[in-house]
CHARMM internal coordinates of N, CA and C (Angstrom, degrees):
IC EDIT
DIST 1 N 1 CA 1.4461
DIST 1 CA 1 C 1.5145
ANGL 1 N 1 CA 1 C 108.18
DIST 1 C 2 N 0.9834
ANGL 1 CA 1 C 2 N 98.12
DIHE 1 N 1 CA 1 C 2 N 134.42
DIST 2 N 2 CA 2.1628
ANGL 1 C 2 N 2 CA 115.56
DIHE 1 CA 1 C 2 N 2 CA -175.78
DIST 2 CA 2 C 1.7201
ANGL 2 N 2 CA 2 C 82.56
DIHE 1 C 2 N 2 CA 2 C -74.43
DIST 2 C 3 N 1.6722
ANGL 2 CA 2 C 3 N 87.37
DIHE 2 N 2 CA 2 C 3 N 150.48
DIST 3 N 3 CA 1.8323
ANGL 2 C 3 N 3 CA 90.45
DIHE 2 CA 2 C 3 N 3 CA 160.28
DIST 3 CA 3 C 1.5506
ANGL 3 N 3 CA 3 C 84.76
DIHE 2 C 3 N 3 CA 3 C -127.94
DIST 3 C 4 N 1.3297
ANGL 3 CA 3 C 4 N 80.45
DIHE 3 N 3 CA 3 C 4 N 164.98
DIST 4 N 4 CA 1.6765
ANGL 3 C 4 N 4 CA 111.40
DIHE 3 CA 3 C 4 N 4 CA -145.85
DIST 4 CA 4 C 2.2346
ANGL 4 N 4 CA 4 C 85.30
DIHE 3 C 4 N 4 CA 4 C -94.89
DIST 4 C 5 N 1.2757
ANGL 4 CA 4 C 5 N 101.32
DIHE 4 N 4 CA 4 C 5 N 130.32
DIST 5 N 5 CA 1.2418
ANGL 4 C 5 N 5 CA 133.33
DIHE 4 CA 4 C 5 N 5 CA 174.20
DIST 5 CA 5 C 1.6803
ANGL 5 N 5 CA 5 C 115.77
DIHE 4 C 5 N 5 CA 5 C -88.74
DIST 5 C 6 N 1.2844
ANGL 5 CA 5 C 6 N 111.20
DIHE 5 N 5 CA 5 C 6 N 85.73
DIST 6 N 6 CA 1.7720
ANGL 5 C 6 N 6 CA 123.63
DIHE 5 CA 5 C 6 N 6 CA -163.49
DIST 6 CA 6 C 1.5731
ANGL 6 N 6 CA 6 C 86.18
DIHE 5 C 6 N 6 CA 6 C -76.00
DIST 6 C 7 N 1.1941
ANGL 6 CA 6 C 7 N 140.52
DIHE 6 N 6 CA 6 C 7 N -13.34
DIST 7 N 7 CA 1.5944
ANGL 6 C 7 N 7 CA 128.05
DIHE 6 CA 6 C 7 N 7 CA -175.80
DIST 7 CA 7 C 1.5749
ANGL 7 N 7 CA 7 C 94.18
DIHE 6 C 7 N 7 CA 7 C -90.93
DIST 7 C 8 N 1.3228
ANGL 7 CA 7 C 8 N 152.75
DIHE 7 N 7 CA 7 C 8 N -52.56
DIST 8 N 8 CA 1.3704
ANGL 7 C 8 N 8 CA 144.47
DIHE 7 CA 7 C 8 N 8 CA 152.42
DIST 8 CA 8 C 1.2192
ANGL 8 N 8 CA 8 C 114.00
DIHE 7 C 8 N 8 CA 8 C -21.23
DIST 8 C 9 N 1.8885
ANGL 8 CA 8 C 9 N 98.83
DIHE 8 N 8 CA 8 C 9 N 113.35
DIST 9 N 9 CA 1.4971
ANGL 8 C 9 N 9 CA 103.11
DIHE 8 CA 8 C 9 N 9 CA 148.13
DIST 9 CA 9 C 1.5278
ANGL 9 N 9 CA 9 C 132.97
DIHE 8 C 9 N 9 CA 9 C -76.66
DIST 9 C 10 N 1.1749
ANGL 9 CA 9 C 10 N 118.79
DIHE 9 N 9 CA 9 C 10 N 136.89
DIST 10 N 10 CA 1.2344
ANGL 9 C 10 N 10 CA 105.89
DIHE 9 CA 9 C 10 N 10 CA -160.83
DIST 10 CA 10 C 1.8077
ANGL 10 N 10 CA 10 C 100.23
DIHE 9 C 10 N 10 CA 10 C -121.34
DIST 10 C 11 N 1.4259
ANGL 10 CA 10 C 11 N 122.37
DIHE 10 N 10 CA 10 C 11 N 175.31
DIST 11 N 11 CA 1.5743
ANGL 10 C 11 N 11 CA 124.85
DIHE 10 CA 10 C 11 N 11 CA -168.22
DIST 11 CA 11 C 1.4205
ANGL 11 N 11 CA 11 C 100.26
DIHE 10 C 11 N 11 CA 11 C -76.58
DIST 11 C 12 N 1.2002
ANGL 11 CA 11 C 12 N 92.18
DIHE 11 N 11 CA 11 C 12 N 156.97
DIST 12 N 12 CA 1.8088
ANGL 11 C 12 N 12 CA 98.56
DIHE 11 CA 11 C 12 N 12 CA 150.75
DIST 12 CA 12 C 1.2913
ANGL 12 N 12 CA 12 C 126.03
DIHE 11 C 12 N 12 CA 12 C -100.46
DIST 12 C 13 N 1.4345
ANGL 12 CA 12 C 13 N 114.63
DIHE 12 N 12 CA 12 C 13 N -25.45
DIST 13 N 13 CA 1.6035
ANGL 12 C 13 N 13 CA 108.84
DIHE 12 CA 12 C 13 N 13 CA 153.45
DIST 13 CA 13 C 0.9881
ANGL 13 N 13 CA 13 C 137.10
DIHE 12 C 13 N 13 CA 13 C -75.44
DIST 13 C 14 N 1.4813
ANGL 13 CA 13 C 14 N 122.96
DIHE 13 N 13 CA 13 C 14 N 71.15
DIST 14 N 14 CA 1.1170
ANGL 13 C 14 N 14 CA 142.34
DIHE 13 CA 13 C 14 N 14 CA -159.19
DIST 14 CA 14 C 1.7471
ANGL 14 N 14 CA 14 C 104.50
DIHE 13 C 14 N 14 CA 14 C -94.36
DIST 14 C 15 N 2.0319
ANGL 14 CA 14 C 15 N 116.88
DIHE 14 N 14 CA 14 C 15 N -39.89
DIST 15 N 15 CA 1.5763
ANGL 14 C 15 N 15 CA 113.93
DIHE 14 CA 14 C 15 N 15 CA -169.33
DIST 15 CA 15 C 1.9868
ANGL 15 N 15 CA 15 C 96.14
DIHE 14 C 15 N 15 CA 15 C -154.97
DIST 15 C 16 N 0.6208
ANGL 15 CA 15 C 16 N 68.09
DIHE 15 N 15 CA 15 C 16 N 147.81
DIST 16 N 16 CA 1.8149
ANGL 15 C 16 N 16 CA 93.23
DIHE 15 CA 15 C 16 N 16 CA 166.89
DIST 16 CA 16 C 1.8593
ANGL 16 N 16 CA 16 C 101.11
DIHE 15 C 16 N 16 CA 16 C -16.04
DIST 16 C 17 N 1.0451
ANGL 16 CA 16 C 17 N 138.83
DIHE 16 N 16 CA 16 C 17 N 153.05
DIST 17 N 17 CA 1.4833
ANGL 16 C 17 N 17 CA 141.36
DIHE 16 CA 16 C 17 N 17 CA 177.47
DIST 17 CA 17 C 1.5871
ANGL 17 N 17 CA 17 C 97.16
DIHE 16 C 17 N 17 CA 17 C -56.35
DIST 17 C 18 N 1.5484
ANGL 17 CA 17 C 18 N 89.53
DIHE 17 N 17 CA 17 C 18 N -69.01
DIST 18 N 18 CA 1.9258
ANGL 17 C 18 N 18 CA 110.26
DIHE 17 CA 17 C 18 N 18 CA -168.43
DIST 18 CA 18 C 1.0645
ANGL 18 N 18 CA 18 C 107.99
DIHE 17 C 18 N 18 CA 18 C -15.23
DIST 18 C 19 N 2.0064
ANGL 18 CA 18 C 19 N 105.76
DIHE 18 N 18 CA 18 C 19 N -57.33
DIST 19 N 19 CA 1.6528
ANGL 18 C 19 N 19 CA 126.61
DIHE 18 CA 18 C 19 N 19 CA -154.01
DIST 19 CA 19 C 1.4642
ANGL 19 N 19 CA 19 C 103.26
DIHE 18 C 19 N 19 CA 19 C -96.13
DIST 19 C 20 N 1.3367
ANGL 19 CA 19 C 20 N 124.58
DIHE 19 N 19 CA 19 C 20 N 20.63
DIST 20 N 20 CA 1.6023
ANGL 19 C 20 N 20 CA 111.34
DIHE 19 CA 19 C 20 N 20 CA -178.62
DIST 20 CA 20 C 1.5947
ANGL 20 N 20 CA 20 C 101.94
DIHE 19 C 20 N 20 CA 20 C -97.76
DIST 20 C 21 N 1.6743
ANGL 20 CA 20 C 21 N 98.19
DIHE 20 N 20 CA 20 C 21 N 159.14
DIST 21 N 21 CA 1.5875
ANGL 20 C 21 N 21 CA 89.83
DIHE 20 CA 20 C 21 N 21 CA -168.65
DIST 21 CA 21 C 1.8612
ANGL 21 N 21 CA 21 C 93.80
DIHE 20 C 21 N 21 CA 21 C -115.48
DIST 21 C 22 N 0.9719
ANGL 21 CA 21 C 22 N 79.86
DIHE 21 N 21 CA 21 C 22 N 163.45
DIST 22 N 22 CA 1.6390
ANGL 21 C 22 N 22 CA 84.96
DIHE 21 CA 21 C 22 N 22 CA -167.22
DIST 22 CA 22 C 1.7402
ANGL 22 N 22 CA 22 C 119.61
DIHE 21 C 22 N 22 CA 22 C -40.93
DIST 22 C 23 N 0.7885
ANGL 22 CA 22 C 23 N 115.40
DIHE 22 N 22 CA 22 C 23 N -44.91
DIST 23 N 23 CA 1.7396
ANGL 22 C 23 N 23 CA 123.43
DIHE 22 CA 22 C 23 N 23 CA 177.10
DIST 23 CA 23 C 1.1748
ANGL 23 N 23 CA 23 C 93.96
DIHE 22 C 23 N 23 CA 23 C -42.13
DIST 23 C 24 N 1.4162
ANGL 23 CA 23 C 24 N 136.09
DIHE 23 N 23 CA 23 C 24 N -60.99
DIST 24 N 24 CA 1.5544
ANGL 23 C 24 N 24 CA 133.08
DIHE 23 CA 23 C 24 N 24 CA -149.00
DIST 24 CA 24 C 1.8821
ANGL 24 N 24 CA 24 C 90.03
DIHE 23 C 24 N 24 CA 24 C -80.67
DIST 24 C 25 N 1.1833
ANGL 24 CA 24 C 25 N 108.08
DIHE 24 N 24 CA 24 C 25 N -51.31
DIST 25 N 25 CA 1.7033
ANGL 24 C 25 N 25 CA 98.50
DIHE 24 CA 24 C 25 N 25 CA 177.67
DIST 25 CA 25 C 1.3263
ANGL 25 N 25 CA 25 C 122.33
DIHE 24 C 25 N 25 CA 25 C -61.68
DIST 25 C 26 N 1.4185
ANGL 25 CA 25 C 26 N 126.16
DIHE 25 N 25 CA 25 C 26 N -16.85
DIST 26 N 26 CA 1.5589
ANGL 25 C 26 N 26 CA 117.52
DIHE 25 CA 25 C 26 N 26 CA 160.33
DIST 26 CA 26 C 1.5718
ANGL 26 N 26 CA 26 C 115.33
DIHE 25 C 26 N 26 CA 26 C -98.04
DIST 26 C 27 N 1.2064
ANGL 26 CA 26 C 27 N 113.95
DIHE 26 N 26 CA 26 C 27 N 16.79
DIST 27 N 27 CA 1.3239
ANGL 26 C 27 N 27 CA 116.59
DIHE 26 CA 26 C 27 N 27 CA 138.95
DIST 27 CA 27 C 1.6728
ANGL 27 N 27 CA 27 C 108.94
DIHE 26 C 27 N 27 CA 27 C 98.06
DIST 27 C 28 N 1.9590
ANGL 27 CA 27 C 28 N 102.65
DIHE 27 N 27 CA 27 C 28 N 31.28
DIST 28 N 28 CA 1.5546
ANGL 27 C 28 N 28 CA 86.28
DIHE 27 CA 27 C 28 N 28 CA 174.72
DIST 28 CA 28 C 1.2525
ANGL 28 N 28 CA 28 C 106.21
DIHE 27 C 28 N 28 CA 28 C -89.19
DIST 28 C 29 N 1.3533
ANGL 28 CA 28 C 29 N 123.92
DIHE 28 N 28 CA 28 C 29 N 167.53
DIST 29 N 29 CA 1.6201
ANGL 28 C 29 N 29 CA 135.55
DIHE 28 CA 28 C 29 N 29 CA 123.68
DIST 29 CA 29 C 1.0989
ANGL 29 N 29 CA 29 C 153.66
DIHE 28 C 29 N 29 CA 29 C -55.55
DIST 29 C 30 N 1.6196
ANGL 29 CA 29 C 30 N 88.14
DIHE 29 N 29 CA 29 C 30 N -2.66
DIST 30 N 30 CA 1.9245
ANGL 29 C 30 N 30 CA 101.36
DIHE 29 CA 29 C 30 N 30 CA 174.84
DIST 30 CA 30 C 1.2196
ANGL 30 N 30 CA 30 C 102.66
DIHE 29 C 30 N 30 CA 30 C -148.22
DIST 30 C 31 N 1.5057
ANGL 30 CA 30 C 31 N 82.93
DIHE 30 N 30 CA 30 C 31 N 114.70
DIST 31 N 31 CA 1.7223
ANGL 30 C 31 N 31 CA 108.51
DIHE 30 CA 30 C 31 N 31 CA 165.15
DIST 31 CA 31 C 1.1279
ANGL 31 N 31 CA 31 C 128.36
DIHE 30 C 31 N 31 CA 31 C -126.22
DIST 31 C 32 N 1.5374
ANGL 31 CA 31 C 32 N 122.02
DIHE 31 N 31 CA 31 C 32 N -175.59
DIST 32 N 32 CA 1.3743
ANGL 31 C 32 N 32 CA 111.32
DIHE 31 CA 31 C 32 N 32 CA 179.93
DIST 32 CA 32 C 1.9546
ANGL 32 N 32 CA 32 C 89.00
DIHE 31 C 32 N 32 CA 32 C -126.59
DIST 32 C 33 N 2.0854
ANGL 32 CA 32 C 33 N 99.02
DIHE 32 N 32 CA 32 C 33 N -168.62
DIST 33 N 33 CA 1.1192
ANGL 32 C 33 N 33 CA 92.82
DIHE 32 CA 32 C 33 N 33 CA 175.15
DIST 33 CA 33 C 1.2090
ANGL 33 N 33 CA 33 C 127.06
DIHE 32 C 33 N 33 CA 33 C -89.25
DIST 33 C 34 N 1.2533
ANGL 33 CA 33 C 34 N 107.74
DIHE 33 N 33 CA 33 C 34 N 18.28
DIST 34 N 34 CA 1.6825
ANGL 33 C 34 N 34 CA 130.02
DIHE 33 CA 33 C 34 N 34 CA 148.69
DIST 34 CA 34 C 1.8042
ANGL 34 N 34 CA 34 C 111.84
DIHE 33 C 34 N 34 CA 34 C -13.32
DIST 34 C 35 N 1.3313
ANGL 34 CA 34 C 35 N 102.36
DIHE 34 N 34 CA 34 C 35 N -59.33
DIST 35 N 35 CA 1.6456
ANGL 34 C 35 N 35 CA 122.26
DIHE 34 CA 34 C 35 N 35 CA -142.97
DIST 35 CA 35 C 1.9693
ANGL 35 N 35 CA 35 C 81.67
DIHE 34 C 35 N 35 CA 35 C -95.08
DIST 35 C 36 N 1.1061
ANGL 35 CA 35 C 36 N 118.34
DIHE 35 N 35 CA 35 C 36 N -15.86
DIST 36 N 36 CA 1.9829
ANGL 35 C 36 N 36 CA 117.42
DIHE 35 CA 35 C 36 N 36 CA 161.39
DIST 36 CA 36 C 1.7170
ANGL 36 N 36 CA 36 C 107.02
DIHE 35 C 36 N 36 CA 36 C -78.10
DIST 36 C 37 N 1.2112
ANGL 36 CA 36 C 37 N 105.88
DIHE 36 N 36 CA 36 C 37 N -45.10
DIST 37 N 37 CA 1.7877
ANGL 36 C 37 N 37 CA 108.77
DIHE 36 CA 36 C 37 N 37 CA 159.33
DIST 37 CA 37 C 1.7966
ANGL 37 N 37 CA 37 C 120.76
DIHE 36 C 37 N 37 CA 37 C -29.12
DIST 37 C 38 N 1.0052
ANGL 37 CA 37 C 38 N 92.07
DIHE 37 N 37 CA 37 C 38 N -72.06
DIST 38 N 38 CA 2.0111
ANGL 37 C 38 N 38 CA 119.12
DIHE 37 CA 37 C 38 N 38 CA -166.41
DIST 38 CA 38 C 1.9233
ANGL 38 N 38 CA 38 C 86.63
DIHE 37 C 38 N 38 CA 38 C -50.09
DIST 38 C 39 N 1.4249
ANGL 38 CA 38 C 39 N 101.17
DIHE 38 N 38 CA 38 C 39 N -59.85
DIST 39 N 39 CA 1.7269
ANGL 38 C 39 N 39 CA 117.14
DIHE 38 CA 38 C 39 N 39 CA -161.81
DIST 39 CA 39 C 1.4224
ANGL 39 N 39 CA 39 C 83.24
DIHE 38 C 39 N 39 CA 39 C -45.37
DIST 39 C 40 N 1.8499
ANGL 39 CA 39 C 40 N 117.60
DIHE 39 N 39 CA 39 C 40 N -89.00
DIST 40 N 40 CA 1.5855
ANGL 39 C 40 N 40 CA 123.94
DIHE 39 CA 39 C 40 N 40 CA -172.76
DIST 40 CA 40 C 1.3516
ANGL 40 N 40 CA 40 C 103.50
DIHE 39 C 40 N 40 CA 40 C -16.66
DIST 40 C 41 N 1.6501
ANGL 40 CA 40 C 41 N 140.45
DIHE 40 N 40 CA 40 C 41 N -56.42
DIST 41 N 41 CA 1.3006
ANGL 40 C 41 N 41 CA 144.56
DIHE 40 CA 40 C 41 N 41 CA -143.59
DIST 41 CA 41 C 1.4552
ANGL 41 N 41 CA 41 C 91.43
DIHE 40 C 41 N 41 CA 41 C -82.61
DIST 41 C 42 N 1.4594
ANGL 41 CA 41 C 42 N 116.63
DIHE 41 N 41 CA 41 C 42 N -52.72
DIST 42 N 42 CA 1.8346
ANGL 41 C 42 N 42 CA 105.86
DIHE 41 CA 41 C 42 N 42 CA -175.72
DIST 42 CA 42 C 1.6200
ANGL 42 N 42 CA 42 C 100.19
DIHE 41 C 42 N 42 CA 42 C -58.89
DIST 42 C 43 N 0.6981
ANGL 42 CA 42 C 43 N 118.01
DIHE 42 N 42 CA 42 C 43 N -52.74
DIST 43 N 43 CA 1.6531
ANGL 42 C 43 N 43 CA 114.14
DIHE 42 CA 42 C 43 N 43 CA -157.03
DIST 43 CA 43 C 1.9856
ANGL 43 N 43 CA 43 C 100.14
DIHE 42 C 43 N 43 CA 43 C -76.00
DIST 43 C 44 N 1.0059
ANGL 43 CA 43 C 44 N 118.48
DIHE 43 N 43 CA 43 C 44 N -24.28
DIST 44 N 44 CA 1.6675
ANGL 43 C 44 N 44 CA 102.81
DIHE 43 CA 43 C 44 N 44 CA 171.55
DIST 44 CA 44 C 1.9682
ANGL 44 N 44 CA 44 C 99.71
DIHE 43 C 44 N 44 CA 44 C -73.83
DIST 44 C 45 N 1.0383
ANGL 44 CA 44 C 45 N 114.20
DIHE 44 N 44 CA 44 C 45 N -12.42
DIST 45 N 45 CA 1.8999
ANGL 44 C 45 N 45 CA 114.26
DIHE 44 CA 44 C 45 N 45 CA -143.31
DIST 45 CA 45 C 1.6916
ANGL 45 N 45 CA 45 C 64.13
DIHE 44 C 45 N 45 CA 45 C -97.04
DIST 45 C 46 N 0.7714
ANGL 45 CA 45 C 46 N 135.57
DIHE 45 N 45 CA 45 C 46 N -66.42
DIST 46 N 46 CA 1.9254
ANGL 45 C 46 N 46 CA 142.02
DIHE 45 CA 45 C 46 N 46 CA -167.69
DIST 46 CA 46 C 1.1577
ANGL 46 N 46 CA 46 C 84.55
DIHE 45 C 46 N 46 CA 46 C -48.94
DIST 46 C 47 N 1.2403
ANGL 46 CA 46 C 47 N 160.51
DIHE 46 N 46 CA 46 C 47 N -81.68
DIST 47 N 47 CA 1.5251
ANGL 46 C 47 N 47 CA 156.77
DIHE 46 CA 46 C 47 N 47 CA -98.26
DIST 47 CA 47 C 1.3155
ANGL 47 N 47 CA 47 C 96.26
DIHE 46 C 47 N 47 CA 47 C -111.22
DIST 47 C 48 N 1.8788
ANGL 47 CA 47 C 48 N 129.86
DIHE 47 N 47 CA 47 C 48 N -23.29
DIST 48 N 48 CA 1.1389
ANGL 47 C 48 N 48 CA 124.68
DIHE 47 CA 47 C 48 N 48 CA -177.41
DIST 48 CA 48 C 1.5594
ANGL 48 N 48 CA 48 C 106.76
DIHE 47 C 48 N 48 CA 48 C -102.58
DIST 48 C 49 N 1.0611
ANGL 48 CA 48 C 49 N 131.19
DIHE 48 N 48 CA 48 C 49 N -8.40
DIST 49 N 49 CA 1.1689
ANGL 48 C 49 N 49 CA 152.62
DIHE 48 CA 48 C 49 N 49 CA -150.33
DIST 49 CA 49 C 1.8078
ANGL 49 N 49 CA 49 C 115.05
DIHE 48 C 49 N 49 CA 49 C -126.04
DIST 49 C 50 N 1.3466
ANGL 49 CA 49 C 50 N 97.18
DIHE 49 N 49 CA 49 C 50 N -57.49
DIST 50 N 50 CA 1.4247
ANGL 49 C 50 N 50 CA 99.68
DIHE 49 CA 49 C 50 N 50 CA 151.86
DIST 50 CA 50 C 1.9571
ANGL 50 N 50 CA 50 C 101.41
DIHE 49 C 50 N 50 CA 50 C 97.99
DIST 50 C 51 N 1.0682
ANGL 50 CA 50 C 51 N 93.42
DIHE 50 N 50 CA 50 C 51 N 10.04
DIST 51 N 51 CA 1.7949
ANGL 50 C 51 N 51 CA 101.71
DIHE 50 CA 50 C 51 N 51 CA -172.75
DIST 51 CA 51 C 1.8013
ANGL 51 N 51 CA 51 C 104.38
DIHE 50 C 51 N 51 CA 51 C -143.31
DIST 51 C 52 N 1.0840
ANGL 51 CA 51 C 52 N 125.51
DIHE 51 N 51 CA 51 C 52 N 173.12
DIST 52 N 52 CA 1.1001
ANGL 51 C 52 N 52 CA 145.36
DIHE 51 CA 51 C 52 N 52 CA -171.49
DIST 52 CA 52 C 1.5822
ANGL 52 N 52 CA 52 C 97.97
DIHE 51 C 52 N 52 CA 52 C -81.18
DIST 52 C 53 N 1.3806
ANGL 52 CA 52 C 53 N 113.82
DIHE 52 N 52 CA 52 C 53 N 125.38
DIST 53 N 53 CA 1.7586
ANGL 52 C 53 N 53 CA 105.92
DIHE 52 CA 52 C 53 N 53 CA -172.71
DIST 53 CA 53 C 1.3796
ANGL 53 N 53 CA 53 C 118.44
DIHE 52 C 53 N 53 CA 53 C -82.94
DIST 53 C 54 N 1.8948
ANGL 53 CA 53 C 54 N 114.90
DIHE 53 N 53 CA 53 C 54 N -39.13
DIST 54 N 54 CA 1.2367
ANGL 53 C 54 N 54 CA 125.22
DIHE 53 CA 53 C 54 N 54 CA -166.96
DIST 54 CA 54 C 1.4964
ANGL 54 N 54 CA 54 C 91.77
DIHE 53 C 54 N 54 CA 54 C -138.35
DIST 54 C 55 N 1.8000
ANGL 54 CA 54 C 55 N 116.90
DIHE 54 N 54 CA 54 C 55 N 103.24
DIST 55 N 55 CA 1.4831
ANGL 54 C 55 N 55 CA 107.66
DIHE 54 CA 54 C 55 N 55 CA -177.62
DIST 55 CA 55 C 1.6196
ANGL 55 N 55 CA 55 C 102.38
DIHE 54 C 55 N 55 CA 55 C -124.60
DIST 55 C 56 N 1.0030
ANGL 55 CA 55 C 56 N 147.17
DIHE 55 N 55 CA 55 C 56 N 112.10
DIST 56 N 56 CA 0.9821
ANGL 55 C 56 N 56 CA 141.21
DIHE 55 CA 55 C 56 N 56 CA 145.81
DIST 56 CA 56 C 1.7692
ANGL 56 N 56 CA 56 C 146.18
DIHE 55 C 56 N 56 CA 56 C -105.50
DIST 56 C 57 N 0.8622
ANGL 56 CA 56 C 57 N 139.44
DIHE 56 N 56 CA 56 C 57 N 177.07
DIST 57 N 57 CA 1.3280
ANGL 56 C 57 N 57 CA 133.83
DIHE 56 CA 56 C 57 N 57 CA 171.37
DIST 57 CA 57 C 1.7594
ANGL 57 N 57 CA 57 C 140.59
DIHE 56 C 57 N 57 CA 57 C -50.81
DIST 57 C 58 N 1.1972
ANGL 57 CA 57 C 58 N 83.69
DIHE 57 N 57 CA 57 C 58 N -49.21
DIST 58 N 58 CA 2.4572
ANGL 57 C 58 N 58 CA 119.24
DIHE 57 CA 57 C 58 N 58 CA 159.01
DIST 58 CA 58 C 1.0783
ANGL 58 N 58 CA 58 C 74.90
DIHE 57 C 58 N 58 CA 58 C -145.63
DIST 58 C 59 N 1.9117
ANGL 58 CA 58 C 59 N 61.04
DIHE 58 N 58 CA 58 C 59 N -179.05
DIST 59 N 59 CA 1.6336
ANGL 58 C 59 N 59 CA 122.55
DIHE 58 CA 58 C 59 N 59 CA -167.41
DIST 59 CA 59 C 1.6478
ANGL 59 N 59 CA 59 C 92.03
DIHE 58 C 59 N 59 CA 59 C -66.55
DIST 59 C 60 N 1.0718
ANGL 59 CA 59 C 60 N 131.70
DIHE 59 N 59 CA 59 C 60 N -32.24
DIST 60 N 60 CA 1.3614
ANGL 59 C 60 N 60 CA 138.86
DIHE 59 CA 59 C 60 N 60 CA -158.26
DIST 60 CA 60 C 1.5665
ANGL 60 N 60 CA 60 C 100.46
DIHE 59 C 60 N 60 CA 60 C -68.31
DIST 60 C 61 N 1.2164
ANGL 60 CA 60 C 61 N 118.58
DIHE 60 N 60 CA 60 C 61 N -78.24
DIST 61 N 61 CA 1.4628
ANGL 60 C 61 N 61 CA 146.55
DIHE 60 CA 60 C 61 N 61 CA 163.21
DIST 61 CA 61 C 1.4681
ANGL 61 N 61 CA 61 C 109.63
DIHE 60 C 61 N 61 CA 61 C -30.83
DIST 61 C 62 N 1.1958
ANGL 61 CA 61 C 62 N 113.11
DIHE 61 N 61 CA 61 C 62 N -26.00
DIST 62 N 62 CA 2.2683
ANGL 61 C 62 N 62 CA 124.62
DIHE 61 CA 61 C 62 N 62 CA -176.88
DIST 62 CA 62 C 1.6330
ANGL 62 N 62 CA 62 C 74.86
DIHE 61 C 62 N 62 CA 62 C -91.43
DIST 62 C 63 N 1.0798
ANGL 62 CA 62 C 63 N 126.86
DIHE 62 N 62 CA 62 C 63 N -78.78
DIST 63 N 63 CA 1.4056
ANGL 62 C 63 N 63 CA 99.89
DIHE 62 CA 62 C 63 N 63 CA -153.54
DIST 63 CA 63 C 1.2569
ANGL 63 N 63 CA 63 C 132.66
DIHE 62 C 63 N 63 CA 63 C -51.12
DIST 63 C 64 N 1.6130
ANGL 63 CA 63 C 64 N 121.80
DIHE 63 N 63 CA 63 C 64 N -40.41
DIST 64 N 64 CA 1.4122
ANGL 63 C 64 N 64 CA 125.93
DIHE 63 CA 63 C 64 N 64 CA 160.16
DIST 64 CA 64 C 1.4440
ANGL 64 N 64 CA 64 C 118.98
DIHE 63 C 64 N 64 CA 64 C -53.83
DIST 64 C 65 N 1.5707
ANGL 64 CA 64 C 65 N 117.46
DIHE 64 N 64 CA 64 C 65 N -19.40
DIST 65 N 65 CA 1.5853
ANGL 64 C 65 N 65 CA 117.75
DIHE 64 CA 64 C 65 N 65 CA 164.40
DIST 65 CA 65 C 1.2093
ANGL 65 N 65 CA 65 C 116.11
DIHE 64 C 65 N 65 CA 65 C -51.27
DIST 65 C 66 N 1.8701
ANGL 65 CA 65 C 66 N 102.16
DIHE 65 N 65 CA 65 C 66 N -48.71
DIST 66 N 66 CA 1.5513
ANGL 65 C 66 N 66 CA 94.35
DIHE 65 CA 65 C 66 N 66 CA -172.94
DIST 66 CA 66 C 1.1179
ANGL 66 N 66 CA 66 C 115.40
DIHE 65 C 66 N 66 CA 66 C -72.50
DIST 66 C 67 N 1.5705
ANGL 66 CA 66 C 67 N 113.39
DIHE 66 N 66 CA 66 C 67 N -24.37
DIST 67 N 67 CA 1.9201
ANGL 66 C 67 N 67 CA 99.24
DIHE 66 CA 66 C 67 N 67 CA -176.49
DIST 67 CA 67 C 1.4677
ANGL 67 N 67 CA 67 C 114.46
DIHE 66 C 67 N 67 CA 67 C -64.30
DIST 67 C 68 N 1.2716
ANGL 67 CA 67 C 68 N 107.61
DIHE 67 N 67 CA 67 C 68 N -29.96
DIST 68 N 68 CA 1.8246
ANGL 67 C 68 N 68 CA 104.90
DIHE 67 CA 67 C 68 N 68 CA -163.00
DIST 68 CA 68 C 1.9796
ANGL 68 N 68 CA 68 C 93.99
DIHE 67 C 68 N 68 CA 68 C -71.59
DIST 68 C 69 N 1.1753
ANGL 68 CA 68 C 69 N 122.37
DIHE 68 N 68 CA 68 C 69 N -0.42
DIST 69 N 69 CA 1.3428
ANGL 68 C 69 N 69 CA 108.83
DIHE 68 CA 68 C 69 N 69 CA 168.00
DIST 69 CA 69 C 1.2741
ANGL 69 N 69 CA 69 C 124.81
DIHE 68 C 69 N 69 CA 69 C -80.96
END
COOR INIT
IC SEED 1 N 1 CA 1 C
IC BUILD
């Protein structure tokens, strides 16, 4: 297992809009594999649900998705 280098900037296009977890949409560079967590959680919540959980237009529009939850 790599350990994670907090002096590396790292992308924000890291996954799909749907599956980004909020940290990467307000625009840090340091994350953990936290933000692979959130993704797993949209995509089981879709699979039980059967629809797209958090869909919006941007990154802009995903974040106010998540608040209205």
């Amino acid at each position: 297992v790599e350990e994670l280098d907090e002096s590396r900037h790292m992308t924000q296009e890291v996954v799909t809009q749907y599956y980004r977890a909020p940290e990467i949409l307000m625009g840090s560079r340091h994350y953990s594999n936290a933000i692979d967590i959130w993704s797993v959680g949209c995509i089981f919540a879709e699979l039980l649900g059967r629809r797209i959980l958090f869909q919006a237009q941007s990154p802009i529009q995903q974040v106010f998705t998540y608040a209205h939850v």
